[in-house]
GUDREN-603055 format. One line per field, with one value per residue (C-alpha): residue number from 1; residue in three letters; chain; x, y, z. Coordinates in Angstrom, 2 decimals. Each point is the difference from the previous one (the first is absolute). Layout:
nr: [NUM ...]
rest: [ALA ...]
kette: [A ...]
xx: [X ...]
yy: [Y ...]
zz: [Z ...]
***
This chain:
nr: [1 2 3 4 5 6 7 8 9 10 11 12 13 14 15 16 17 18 19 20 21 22 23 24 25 26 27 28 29 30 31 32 33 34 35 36 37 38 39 40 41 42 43 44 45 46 47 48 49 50 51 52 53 54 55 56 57 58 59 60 61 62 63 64 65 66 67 68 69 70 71 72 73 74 75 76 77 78 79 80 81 82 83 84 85 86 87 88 89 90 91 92 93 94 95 96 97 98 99 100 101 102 103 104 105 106 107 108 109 110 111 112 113 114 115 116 117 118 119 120 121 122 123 124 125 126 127 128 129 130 131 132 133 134 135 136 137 138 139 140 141 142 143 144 145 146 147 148 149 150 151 152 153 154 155 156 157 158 159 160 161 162 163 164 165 166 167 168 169 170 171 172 173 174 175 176 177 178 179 180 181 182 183 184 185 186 187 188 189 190 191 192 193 194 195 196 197 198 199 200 201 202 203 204 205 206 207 208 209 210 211 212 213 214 215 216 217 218 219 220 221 222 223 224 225 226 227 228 229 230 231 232 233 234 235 236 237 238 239 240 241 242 243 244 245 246 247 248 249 250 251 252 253 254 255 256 257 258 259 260 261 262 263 264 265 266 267 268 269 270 271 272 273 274 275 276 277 278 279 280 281 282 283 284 285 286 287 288 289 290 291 292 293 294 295 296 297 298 299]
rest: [UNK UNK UNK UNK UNK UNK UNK UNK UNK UNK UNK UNK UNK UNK UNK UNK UNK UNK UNK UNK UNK UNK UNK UNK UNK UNK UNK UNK UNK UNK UNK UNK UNK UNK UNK UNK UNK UNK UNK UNK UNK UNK UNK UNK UNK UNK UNK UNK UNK UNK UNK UNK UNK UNK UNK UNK UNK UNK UNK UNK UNK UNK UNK UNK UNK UNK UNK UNK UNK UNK UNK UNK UNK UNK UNK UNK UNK UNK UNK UNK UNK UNK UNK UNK UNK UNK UNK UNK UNK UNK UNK UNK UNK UNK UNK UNK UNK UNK UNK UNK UNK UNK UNK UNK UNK UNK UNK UNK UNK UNK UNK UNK UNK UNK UNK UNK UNK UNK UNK UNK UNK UNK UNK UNK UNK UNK UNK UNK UNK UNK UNK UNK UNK UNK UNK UNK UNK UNK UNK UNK UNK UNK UNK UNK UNK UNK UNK UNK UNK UNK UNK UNK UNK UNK UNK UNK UNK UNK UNK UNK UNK UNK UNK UNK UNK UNK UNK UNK UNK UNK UNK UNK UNK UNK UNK UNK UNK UNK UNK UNK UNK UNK UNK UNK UNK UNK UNK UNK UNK UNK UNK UNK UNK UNK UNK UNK UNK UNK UNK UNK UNK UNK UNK UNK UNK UNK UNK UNK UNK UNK UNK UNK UNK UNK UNK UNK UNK UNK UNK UNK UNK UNK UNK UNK UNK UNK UNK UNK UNK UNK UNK UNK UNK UNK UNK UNK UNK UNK UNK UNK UNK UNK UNK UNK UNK UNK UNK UNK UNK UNK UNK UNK UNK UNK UNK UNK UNK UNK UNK UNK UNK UNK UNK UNK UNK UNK UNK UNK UNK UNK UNK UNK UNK UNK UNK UNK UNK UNK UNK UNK UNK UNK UNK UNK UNK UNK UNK UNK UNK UNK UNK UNK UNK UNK UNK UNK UNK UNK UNK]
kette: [A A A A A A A A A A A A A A A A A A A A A A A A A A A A A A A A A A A A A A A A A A A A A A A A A A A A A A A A A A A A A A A A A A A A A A A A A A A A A A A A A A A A A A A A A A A A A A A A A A A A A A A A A A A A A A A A A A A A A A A A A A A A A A A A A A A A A A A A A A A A A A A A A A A A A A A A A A A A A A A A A A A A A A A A A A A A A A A A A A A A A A A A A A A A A A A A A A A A A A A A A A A A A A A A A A A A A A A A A A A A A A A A A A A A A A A A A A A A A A A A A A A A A A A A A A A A A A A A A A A A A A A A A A A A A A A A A A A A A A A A A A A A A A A A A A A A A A A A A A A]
xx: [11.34 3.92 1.63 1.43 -2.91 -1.60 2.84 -0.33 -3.75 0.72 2.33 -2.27 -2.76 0.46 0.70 -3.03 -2.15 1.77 -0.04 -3.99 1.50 3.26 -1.92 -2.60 2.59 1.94 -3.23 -1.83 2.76 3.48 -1.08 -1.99 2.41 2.68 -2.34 -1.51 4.05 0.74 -3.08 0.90 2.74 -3.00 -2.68 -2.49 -3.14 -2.20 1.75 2.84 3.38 3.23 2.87 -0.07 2.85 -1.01 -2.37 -2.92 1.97 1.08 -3.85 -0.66 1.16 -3.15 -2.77 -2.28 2.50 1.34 -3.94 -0.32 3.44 -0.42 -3.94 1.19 2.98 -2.43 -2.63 2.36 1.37 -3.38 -1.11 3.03 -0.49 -3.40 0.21 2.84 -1.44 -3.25 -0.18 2.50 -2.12 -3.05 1.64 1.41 -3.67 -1.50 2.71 -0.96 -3.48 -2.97 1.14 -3.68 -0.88 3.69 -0.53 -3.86 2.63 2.76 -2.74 -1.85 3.32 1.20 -2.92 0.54 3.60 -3.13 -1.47 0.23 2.38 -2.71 -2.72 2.48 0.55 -3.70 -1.30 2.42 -0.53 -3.56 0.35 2.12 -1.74 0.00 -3.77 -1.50 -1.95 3.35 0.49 3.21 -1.69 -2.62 1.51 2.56 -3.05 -1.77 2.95 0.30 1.98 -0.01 -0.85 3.04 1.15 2.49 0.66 0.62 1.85 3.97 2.98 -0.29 -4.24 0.99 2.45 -2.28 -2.58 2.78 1.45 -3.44 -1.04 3.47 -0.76 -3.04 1.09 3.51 -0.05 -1.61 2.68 2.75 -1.48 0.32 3.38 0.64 -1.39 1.53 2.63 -1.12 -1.24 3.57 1.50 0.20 -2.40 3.01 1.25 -2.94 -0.11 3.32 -0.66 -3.15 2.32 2.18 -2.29 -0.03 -3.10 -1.86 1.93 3.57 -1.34 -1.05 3.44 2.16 -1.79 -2.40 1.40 3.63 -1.06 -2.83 3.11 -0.25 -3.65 0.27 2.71 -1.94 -3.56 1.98 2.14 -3.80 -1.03 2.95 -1.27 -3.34 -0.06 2.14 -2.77 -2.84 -1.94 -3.44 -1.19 0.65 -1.59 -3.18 -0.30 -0.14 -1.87 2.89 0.20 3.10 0.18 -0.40 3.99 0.67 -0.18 -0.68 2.93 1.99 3.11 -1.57 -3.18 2.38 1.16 -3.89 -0.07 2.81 -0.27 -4.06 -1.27 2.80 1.68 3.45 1.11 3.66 -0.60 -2.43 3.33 1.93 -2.12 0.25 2.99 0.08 -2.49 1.98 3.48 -1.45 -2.08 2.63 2.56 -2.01 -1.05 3.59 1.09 -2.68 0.90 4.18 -1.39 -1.28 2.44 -1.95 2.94 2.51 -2.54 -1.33 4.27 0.36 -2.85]
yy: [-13.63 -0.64 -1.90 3.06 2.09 -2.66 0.04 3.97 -0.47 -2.53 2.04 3.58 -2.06 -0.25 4.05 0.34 -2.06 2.33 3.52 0.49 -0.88 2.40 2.25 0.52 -0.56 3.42 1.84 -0.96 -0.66 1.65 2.90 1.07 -1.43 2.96 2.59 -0.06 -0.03 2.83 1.61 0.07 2.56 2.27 2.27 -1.10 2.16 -0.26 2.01 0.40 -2.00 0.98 -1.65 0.54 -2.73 -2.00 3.10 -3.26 -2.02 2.49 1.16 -3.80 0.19 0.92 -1.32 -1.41 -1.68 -1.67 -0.91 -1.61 -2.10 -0.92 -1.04 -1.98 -1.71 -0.98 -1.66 -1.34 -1.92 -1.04 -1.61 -1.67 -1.37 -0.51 -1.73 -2.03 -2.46 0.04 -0.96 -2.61 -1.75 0.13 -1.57 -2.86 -0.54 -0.15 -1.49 -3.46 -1.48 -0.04 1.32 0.45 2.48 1.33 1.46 1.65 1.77 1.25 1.04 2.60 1.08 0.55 2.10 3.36 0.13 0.56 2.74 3.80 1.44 3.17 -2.43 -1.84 3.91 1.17 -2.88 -0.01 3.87 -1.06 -2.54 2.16 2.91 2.40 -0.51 -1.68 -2.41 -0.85 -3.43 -0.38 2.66 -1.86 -3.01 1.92 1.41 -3.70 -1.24 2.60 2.50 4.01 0.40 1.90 2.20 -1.76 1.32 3.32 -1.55 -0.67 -1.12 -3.47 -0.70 1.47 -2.48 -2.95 1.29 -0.05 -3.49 -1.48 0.85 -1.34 -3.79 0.34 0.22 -1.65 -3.39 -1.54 0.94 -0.95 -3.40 -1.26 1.34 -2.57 -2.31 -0.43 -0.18 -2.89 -2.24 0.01 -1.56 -3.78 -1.82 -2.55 2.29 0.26 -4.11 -0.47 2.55 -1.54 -3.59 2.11 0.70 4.09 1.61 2.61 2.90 -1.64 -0.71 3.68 1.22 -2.35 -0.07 2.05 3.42 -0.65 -1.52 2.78 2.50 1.18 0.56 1.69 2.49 0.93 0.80 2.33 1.49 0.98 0.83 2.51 1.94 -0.56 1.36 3.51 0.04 0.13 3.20 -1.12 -1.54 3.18 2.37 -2.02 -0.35 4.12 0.38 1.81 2.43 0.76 -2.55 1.49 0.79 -1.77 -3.51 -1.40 1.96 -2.19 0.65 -0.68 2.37 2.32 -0.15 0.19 3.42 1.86 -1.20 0.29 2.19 2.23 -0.20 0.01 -2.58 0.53 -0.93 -2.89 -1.50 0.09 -1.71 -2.73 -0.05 -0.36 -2.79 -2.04 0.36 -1.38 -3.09 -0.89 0.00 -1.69 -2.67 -0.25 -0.26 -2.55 -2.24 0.38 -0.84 -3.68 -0.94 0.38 1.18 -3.18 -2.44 1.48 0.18 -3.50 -0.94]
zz: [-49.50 0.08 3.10 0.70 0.35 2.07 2.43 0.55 0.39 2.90 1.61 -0.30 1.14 4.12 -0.35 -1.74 2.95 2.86 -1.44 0.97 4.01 -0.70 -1.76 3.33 2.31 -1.47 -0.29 2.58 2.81 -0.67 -1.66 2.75 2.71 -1.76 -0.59 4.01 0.92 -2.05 1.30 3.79 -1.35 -1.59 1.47 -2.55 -0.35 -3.41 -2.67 2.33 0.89 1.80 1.62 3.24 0.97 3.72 1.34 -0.54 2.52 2.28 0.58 0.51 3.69 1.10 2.88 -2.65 -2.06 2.92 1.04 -3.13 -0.02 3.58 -0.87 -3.12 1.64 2.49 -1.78 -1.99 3.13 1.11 -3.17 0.34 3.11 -0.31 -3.74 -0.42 3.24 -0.03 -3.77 1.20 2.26 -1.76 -3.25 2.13 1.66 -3.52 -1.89 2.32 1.08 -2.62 -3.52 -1.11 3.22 -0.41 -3.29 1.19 2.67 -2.14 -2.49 2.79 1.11 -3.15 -1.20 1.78 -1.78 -3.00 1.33 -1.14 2.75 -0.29 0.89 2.62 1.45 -0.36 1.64 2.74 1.14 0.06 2.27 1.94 -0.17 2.81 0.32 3.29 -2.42 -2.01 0.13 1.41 2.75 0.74 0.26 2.51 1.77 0.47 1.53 2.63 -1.67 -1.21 -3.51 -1.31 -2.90 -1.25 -3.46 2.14 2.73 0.25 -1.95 1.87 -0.94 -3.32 -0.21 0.98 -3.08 -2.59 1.68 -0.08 -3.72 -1.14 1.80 -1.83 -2.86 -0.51 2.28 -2.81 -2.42 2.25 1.00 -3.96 0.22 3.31 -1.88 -3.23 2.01 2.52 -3.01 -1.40 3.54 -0.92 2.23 0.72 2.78 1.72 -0.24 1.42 2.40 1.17 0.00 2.71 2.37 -0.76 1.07 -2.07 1.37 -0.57 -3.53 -0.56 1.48 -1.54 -3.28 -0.97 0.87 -1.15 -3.54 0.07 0.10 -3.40 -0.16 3.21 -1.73 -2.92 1.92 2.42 -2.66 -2.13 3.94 0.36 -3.89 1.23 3.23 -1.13 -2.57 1.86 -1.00 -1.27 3.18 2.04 -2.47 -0.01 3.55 0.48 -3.34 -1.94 3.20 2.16 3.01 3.41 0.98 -2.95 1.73 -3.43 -1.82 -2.26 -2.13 -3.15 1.35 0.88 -3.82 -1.38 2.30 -0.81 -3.70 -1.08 2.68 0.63 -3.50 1.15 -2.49 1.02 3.64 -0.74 -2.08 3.19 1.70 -2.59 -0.60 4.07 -0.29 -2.33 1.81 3.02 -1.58 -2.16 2.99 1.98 -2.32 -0.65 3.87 0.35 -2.40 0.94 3.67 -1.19 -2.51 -2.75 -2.31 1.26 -0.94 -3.47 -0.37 0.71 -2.39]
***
């Protein structure tokens, strides 16, 4: 083979390695991406497709739409709240102390992230079942309590359900996140911190949580696509079925309903094209907020 021919082989070759990623990246992302756009301009019934220009998002102002972005926005701010510190502290408790015991820990609270979120869901509206010999009810009742129903009950139980099952399940995940990210602080701060005087909170405030600042960003920017997600959990919880008021109404099951049980295609492309306007801003917001851009510009 010629130098020449060589050369052109060399410089094919890297295009060559990518084209499987480009290649499922157009098909399987962008494609789709342009077709649901173009959609949520359509009333699209099998064997039938016609413009209908923004009628989709003008019959999106609507009670149950606005249930299901309110109920999405929502959990999304829980999880938040709820994932980002408690991870946080239980990555700093086991990244210290016994590393033999520390790895028994982050292996059972890793394990749920493992677990079929339809076995996660069927086993939690089990133990919450609205039967008086449910666990969680009897439990309630042992303590001095009134069994309750609570996959029939409020927005706010209905809440706690969906708030509970996603602790379960994504602590674990978020606690290797933390730390990865505390086993790349050098241990020489801590030593010269430690030489200072600082006590253990001073060293989490001063340390930890600033150099932990990056880590931090990317679990609540996966938090933020997670949470406006969330669709599986709810349907498992009420068995596939309509939630009472539609408590556990999400955006995305708002999407699966107008889409695969209603067939109105058109409408169920609004919505995502909804959905992806508001994670994408947000995501971007969030990351504008703490200077993520200046510092990967500085870099």
């Amino acid at each position: 083979m010629s130098a020449k021919r060589i050369h052109t082989s060399m410089q094919i070759a890297p295009y060559v390695f990518i084209l499987p990623f480009i290649a499922s990246f157009l098909i399987f992302y962008l494609y789709p991406i342009i077709s649901t756009f173009i959609m949520g301009f359509q009333q699209v019934y099998p064997g039938q497709v016609e413009f209908i220009g923004l009628q989709n998002y003008q019959k999106l102002n609507n009670p149950e739409f606005k249930v299901a972005l309110f109920n999405s926005f929502r959990y999304t701010v829980y999880t938040i709240a709820l994932l980002i510190p408690i991870p946080l502290f239980l990555s700093v408790l086991l990244n210290s102390g016994n590393r033999n015991m520390n790895t028994v820990y982050r292996s059972i609270l890793y394990i749920p992230s493992l677990v079929s979120i339809v076995v996660a869901g069927t086993i939690m509206r089990l133990l919450f079942a609205s039967s008086t010999k449910s666990i969680v009810n009897t439990l309630v009742v042992f303590f001095g309590g009134e069994a309750r129903q609570w996959l029939l009950a409020g927005p706010s139980q209905a809440m706690i359900l969906l708030l509970v099952l996603a602790l379960w399940r994504w602590v674990g995940v978020n606690i290797i996140y933390f730390l990865s990210g505390l086993q790349s602080i050098p241990e020489e701060l801590y030593e010269a911190a430690d030489i200072d005087g600082a006590s253990s909170f001073q060293k989490l405030k001063r340390i930890t949580i600033p150099l932990l600042k990056p880590t931090t960003i990317f679990v609540t920017t996966i938090s933020i696509f997670g949470g406006f997600a969330m669709f599986e959990e709810s349907f498992i919880l009420w068995a596939g079925k309509p939630s009472p008021n539609n408590v556990g109404l999400t955006m995305v099951g708002h999407l699966y309903n107008k889409g695969f049980q209603e067939g109105e295609m058109g409408m169920a492309s609004a919505i995502g094209i909804i959905l992806l306007i508001i994670v994408f801003s947000l995501s971007l917001t969030f990351l504008k907020m703490f200077g993520f851009f200046e510092n990967e510009g500085r870099r």
